[in-house]
C-alpha positions as CSV (number, residue, x, y, z in Angstrom):
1,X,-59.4,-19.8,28.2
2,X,-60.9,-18.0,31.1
3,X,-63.0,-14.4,30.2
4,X,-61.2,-11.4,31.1
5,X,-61.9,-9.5,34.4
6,X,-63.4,-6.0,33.7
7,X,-61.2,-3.1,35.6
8,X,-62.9,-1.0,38.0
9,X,-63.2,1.7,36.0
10,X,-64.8,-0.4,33.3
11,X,-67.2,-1.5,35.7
12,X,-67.8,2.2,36.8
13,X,-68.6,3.0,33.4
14,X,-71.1,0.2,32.4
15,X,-74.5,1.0,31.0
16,X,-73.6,4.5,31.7
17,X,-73.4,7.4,29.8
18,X,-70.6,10.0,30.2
19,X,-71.0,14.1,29.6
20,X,-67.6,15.6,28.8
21,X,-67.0,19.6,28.6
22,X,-63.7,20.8,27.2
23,X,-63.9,17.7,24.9
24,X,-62.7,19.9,21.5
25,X,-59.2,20.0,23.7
26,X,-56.3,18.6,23.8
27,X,-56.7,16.7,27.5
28,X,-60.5,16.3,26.0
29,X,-60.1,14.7,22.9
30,X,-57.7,12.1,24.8
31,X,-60.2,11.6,27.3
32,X,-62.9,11.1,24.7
33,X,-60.7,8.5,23.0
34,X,-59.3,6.8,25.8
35,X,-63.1,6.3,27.4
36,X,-64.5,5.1,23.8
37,X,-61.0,2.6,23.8
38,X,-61.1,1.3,27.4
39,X,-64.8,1.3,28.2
40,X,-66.9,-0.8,25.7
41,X,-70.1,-0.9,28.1
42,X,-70.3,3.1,28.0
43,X,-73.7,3.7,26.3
44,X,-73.7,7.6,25.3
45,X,-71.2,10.1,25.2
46,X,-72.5,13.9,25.7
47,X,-69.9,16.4,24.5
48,X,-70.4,20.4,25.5
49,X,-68.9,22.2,22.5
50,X,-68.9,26.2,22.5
51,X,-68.0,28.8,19.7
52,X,-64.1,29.9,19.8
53,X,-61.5,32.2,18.6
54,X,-63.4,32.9,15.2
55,X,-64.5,29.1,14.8
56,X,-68.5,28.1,15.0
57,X,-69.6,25.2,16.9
58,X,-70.0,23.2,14.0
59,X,-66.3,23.8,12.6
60,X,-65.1,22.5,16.2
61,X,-67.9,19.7,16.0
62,X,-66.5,18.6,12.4
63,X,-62.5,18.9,13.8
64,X,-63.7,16.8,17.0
65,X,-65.2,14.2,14.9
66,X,-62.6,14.1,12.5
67,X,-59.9,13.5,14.9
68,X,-61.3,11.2,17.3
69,X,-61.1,7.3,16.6
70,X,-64.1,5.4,15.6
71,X,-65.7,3.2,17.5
72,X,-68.7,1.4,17.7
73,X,-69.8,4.1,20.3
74,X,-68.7,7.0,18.2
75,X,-72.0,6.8,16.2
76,X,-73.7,7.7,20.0
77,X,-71.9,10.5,20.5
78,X,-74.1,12.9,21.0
79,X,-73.6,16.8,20.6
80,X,-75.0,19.7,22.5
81,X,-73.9,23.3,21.8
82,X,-76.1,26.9,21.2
């Protein structure tokens, strides 16, 4: 059996890494899962995360993390808030 073809946007993403902002939302936390599914050769994830009605950064950080799928990147994810 023949190796699979990587997609364009596979290829896009190779060896890269991606920054996300609006990742604790709805369309963000897709996003972040759909990248860590569909793009294996993505390297590091950045994730912007800000303080919100009442909640700290690292409430949201915990919810993020707690809701997104695990994948071998997951443990790359890296967060950045102040």
């Amino acid at each position: 059996m023949s190796p699979t073809k990587n997609t364009e946007i596979q290829d896009f993403y190779q060896d890269t890494g991606v920054f996300i902002t609006g990742g604790t939302g709805t369309l963000g936390k897709l996003t972040i899962e759909k990248i860590l599914r569909s793009c294996p050769g993505v390297k590091r994830g950045y994730v912007l995360i800000r303080s919100k009605e009442g909640l700290s950064v690292e409430e949201r950080k915990k919810t993020l993390l707690d809701n997104v799928v695990r994948f071998p990147i997951s443990s790359q994810i890296v967060i950045y808030y102040n």
